[in-house]
N, C-alpha and C positions, 0 to 999 in steps of 0.2 A: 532624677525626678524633679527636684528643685529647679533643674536648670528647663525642663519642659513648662513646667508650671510657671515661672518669671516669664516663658515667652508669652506663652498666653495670658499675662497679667494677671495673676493667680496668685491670693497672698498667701495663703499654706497649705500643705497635703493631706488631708481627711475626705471626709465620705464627700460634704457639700463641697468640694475645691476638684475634687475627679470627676463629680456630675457635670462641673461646669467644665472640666478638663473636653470630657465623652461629647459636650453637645457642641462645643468649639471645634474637637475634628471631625463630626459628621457634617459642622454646618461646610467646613472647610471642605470635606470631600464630595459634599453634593455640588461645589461649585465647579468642581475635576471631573463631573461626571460626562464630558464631550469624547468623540472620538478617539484624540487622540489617546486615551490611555485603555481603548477598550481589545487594545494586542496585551498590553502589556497585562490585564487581568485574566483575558481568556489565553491569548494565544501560546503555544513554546519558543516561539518564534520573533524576535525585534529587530527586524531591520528590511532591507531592499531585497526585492523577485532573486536575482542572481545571486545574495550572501545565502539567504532559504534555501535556494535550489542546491549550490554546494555543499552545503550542511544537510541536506539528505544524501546527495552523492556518497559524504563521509557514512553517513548515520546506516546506509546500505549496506556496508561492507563488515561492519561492526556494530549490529544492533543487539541489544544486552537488555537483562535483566530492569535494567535502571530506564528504558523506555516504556512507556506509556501507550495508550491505546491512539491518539492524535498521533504520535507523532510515528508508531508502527503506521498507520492505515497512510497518512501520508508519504512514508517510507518506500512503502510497498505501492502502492500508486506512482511513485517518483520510477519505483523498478519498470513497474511496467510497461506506463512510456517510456522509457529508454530501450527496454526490448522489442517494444513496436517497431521503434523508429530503424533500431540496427537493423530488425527482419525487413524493411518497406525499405532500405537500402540496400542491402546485399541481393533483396529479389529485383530491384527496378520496378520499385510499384510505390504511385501516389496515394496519398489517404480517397480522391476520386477513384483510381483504380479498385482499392482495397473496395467500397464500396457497390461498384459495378460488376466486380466479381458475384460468381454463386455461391450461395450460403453454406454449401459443401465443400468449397476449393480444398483440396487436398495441402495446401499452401497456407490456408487458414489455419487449417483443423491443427498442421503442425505447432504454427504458432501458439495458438491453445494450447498445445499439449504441452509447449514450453513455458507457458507464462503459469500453466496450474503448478507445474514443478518448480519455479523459481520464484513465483509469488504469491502473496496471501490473496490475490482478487479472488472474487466467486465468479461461478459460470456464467452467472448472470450479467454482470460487468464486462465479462470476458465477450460473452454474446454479443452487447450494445456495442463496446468500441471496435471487433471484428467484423461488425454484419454479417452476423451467423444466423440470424433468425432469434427465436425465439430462445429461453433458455433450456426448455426440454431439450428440443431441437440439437443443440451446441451441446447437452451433456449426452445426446445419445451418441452423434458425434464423435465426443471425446472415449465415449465407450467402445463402438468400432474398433476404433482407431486402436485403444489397449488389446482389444481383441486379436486384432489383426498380429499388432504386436507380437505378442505370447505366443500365437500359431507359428510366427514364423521363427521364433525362438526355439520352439519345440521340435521345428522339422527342420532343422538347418544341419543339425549332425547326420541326420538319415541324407541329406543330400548331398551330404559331404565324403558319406560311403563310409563314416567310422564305426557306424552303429546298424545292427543286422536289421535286418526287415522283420526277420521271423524271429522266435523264440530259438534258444539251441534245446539240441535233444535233450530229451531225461534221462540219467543213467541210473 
């Protein structure tokens, strides 16, 4: 403490020597108050687009306990464009495409179904960077689409001939 005090030319440590300690680093800190430190007060994040971006890449595969609501939501935004992008290359489709398409593409609807399973966006996010329409729209959608699901999960063993049509007899 002594040695804080000698910088700011402070002859001893008592109540009036810490007031004037208090008003030396706010006057100090109001003159820090520019851009450049307003990452380091809000953000989780200090440094360039591409060190951020790999540090969610990481943060993706291992995200714990010890994360925060910033740096999940960015997490999971960082997931989801990267699932866009793989699904809009493995189909041969541009973000124009993607757009030009109908709100119902059966192409879409999957995508959705993968991005609600692998990440935290809502439907409604899911809807805007899809162009699905609206977010009803996108979750009745994504409801079909489970529907459909489930039916065909239920009738795959009867079509497979393992399982009777009918009841067996009563004995």
């Amino acid at each position: 403490m002594d040695r804080l005090l000698g910088e700011y030319r402070l002859p001893k440590d008592g109540a009036a020597g810490r007031q004037q300690l208090e008003a030396a680093v706010e006057a100090r800190r109001a003159l820090e108050e520019g851009d450049e430190f307003k990452a380091v007060r809000r953000g989780w994040c200090l440094g360039d687009e591409p060190f951020r971006k790999e540090l969610l890449a990481q943060m993706g595969k291992t995200l714990g306990a010890e994360h925060y609501g910033e740096e999940r939501a960015e997490t999971s935004l960082e997931n989801a464009e990267r699932i866009i992008a793989a699904e809009q290359k493995r189909r041969s489709w541009t973000e124009a495409c993607l757009r030009e398409m109908r709100k119902g593409d059966g192409g879409k609807v999957m995508i959705a179904e993968r991005l609600r399973a692998e990440t935290m966006q809502s439907v409604g996010w899911i809807a805007d960077r899809l162009y699905l329409g609206s977010r009803a729209y996108a979750h009745d959608l994504l409801w079909q689409a489970r529907s459909r699901a489930r039916r065909r999960q239920f009738l795959r063993p009867y079509k497979a001939g393992k399982m009777p049509l009918t009841r067996p007899a009563a004995t």
